[in-house]
Backbone as CSV, one residue per row, in Angstrom:
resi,resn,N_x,N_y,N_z,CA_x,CA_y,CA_z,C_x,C_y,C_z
1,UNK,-20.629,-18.445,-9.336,-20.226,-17.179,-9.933,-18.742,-17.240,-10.287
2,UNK,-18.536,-16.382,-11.228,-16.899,-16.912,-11.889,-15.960,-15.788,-10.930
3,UNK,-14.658,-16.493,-10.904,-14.095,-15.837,-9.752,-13.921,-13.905,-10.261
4,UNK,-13.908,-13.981,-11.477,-13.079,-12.547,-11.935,-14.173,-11.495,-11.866
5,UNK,-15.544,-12.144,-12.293,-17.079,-11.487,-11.777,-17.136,-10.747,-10.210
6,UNK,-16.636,-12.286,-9.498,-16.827,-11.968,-7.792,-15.537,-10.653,-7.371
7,UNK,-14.523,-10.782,-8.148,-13.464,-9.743,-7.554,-13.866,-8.365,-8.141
8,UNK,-14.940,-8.533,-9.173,-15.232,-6.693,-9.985,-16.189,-6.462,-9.084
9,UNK,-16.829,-6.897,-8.661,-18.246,-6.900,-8.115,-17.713,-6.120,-6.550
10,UNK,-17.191,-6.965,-5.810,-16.404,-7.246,-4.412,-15.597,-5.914,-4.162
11,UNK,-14.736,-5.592,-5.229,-13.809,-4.912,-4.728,-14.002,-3.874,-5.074
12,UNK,-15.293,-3.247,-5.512,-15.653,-1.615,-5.614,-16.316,-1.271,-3.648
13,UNK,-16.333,-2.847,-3.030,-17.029,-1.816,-2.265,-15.679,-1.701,-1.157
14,UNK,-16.164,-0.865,0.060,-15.204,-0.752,1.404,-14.694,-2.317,1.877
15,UNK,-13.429,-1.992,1.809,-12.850,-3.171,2.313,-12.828,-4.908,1.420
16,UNK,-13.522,-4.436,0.382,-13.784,-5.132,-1.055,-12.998,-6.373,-0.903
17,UNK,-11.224,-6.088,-1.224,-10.284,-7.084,-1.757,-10.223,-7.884,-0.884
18,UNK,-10.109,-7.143,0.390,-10.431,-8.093,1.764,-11.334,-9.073,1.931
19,UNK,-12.570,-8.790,1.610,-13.382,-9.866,1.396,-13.205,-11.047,0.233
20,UNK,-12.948,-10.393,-0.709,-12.613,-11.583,-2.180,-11.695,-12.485,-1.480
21,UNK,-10.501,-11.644,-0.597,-9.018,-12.117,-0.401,-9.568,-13.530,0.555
22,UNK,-10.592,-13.320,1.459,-10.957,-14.510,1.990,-12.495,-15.648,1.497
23,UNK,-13.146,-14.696,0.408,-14.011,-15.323,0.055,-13.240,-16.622,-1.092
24,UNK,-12.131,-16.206,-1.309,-11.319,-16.916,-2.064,-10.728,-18.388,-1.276
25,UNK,-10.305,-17.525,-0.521,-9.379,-18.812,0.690,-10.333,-19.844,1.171
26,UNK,-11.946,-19.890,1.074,-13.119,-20.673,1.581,-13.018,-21.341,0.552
27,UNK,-13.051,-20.995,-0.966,-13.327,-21.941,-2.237,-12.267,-22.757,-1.715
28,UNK,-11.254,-22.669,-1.273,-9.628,-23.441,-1.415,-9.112,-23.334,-0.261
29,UNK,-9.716,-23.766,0.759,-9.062,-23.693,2.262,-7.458,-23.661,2.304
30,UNK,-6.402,-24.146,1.446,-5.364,-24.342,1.943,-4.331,-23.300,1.562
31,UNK,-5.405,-22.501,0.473,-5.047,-20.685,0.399,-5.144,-20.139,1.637
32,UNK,-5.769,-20.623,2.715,-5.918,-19.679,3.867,-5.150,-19.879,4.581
33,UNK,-4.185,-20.758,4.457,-2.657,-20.827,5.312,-2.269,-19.719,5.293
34,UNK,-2.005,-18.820,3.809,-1.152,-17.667,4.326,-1.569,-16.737,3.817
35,UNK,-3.060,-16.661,4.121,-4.382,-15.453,3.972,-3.575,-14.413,3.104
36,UNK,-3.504,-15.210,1.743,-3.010,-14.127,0.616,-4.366,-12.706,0.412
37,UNK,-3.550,-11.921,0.303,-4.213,-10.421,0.116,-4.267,-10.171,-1.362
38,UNK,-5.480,-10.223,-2.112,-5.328,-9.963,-3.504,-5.545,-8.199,-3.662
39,UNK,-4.095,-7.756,-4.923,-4.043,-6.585,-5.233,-4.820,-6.412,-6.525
40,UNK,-4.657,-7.392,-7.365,-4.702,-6.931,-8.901,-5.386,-8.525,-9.778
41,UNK,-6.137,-8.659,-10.134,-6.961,-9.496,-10.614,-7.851,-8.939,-12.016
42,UNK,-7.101,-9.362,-12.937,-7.803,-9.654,-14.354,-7.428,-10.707,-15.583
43,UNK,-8.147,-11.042,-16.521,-7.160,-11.869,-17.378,-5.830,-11.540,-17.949
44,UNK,-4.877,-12.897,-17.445,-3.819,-12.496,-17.782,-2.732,-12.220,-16.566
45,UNK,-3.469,-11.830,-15.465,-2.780,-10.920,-14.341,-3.570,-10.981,-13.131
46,UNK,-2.401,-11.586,-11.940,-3.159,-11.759,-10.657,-1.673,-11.564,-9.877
47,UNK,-2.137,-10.623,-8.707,-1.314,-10.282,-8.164,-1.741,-10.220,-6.666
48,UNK,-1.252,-10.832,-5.599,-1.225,-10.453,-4.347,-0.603,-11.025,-3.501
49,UNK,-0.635,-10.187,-2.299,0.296,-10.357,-1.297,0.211,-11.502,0.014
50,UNK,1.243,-12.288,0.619,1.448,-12.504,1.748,2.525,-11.890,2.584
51,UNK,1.552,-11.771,3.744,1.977,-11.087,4.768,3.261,-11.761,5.712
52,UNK,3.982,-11.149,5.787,4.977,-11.579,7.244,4.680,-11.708,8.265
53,UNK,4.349,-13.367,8.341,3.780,-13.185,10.119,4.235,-14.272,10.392
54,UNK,4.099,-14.660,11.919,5.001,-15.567,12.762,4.507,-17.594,12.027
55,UNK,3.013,-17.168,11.623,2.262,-18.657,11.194,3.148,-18.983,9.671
56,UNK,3.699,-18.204,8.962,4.446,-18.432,7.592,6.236,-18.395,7.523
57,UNK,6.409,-18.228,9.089,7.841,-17.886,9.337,8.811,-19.623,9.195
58,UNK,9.801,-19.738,8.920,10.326,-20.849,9.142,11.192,-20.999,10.616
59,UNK,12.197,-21.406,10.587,13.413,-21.330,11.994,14.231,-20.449,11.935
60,UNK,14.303,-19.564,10.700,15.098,-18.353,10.676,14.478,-16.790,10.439
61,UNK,12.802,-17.000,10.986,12.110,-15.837,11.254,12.184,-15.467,9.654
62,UNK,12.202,-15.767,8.663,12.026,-15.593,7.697,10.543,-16.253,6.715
63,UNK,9.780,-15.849,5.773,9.000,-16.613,5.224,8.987,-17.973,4.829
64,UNK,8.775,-18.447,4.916,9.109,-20.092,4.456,8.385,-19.763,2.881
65,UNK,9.525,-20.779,2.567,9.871,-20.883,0.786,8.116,-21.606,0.591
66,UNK,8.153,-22.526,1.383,6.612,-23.300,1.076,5.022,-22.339,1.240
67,UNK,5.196,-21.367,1.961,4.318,-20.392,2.421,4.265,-19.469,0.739
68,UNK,5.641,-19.769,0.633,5.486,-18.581,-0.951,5.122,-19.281,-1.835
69,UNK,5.366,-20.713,-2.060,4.658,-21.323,-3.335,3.560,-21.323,-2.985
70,UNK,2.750,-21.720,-2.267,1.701,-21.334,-1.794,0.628,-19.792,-2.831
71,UNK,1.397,-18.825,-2.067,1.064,-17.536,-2.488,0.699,-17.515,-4.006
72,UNK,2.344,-18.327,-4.766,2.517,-18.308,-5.996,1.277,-19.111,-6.894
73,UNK,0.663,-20.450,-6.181,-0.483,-21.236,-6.578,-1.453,-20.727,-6.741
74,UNK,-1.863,-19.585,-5.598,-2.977,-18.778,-5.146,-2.515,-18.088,-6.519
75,UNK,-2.165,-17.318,-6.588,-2.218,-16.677,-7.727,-2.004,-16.911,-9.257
76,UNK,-1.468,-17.645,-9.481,-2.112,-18.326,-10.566,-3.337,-19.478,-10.898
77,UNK,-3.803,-19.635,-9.658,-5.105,-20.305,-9.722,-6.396,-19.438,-9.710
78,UNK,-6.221,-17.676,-9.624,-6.796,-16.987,-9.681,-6.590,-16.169,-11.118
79,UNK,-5.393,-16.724,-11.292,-5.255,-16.063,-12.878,-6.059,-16.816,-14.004
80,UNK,-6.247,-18.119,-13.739,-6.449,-19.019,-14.328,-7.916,-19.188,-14.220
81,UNK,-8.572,-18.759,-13.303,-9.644,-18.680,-13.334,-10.389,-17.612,-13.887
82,UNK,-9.534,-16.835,-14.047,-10.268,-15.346,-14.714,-9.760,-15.400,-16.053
83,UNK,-9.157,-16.437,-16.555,-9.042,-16.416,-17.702,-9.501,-17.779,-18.815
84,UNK,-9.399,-18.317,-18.119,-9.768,-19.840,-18.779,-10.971,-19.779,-19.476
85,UNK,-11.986,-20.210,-20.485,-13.059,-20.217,-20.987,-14.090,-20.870,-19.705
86,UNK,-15.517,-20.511,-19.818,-16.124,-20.797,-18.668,-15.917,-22.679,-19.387
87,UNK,-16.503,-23.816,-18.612,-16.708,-25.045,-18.892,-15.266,-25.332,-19.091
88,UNK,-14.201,-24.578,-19.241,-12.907,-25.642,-19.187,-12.245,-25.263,-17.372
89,UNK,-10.828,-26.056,-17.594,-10.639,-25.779,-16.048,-8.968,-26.102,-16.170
90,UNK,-8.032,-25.448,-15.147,-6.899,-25.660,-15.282,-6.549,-26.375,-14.037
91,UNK,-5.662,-26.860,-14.495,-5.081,-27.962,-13.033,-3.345,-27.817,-13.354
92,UNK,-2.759,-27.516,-12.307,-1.068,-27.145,-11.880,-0.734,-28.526,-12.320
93,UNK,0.555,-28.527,-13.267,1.385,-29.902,-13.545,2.384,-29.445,-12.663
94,UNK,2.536,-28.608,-12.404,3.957,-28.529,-11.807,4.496,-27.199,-11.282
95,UNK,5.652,-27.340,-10.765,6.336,-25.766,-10.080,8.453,-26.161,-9.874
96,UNK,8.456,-24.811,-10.779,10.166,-25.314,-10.133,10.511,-23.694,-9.690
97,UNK,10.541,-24.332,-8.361,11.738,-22.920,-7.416,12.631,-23.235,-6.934
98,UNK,13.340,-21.524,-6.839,14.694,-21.419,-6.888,14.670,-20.673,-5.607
99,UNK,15.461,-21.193,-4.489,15.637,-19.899,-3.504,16.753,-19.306,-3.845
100,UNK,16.676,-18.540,-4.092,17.811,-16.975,-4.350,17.798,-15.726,-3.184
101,UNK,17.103,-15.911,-1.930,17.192,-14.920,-0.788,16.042,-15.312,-0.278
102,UNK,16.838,-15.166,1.234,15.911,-14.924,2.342,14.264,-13.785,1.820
103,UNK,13.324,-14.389,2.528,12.192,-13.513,2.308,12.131,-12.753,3.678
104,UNK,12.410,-11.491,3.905,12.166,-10.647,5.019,11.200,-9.763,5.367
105,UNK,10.077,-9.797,4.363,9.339,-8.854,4.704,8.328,-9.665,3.860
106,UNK,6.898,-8.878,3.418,5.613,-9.053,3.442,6.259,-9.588,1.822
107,UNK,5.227,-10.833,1.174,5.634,-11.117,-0.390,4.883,-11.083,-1.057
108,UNK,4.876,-10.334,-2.324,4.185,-9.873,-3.381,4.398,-11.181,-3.987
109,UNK,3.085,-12.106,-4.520,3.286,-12.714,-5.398,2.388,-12.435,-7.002
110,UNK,3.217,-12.785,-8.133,2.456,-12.112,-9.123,2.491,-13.253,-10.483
111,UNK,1.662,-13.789,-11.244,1.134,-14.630,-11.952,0.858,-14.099,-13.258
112,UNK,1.590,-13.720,-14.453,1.118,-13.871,-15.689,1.295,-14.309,-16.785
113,UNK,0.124,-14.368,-17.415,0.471,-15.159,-19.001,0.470,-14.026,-20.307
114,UNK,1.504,-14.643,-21.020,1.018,-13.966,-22.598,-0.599,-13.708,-22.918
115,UNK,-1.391,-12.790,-23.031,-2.619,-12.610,-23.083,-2.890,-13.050,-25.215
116,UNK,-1.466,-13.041,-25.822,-1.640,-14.158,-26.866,-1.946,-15.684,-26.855
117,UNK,-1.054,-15.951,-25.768,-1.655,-17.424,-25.419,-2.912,-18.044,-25.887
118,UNK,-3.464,-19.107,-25.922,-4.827,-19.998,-26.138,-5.323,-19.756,-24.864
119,UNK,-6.299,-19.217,-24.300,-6.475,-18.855,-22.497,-7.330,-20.455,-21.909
120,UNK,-7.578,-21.347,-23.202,-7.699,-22.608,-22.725,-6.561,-23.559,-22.896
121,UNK,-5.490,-23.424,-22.944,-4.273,-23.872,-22.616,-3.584,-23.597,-21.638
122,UNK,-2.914,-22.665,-21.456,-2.138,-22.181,-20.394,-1.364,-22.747,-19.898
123,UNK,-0.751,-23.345,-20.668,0.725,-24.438,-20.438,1.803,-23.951,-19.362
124,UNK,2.175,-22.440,-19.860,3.181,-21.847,-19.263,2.668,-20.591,-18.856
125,UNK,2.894,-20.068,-17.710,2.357,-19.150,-17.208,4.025,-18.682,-16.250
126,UNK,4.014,-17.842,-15.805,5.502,-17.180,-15.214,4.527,-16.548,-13.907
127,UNK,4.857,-17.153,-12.951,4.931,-16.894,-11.335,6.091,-16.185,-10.886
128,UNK,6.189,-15.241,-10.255,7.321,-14.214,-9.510,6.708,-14.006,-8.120
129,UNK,7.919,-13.880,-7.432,7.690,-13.396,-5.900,8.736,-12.602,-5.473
130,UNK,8.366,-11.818,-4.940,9.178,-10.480,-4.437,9.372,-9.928,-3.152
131,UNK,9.855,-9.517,-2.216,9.724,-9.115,-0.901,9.868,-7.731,-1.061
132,UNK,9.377,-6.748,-0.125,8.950,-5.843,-0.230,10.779,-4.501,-0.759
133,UNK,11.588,-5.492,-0.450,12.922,-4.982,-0.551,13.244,-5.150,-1.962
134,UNK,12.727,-6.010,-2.955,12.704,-5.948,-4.135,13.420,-7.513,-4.177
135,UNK,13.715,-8.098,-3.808,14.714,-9.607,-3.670,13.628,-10.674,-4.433
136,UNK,13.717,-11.803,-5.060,12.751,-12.285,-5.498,13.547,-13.303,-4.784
137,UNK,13.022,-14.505,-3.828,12.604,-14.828,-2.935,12.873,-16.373,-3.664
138,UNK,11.929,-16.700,-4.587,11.880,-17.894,-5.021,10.850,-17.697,-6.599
């Protein structure tokens, strides 16, 4: 079933996103490092959260930068899946982050493309991460 099907379907019922949020992390076990919470899922646009907790913390009780690319993958691998033509498939060339602040609180990560784009290309896509203080993180 295509992922953007399973999140319309999923998330009308009680406790919905919650379930996608981990029926997701099973397709891709290494999403479940930092049991991203999906908010917002359609073509074009995928958005959700990791949580602040002690398993994503680094040595300065802060999120670890790697916990957020993470987040940031998760979500554009969910963008990418709800948008791509069925029979094609996207695969990550790459990632460049910037730490610009400590992450102190829970991180919004958010994934979108020009919905002009070729949605079987998707060369460039723009990943953001945010902490709940508004700081973008990396």
């Amino acid at each position: 079933m295509k992922v953007l099907t399973l999140y319309r379907q999923v998330s009308r019922l009680p406790q919905g996103r919650w379930v996608f949020s981990r029926l997701f992390a099973l397709k891709a076990p290494y999403f479940g490092t930092v049991r991203p919470q999906f908010v917002d899922l359609r073509p074009n646009y995928a958005e959700l959260t990791v949580r602040k907790r002690r398993a994503v913390h680094n040595h300065i009780k802060t999120v670890h930068v790697i916990a957020i690319c993470n987040g940031l993958e998760a979500a554009m691998g969910a963008l990418a899946e709800a948008s791509v033509p069925s029979g094609r498939r996207w695969i990550p060339k790459g990632m460049d982050v910037r730490y610009t602040a400590k992450a102190v609180s829970d991180i919004t990560c958010i994934a979108e493309t020009d919905p002009e784009q070729k949605a079987d290309l998707l060369d460039e896509a723009v990943v953001v991460a945010r902490d709940l203080s508004g700081l973008r993180p990396s």
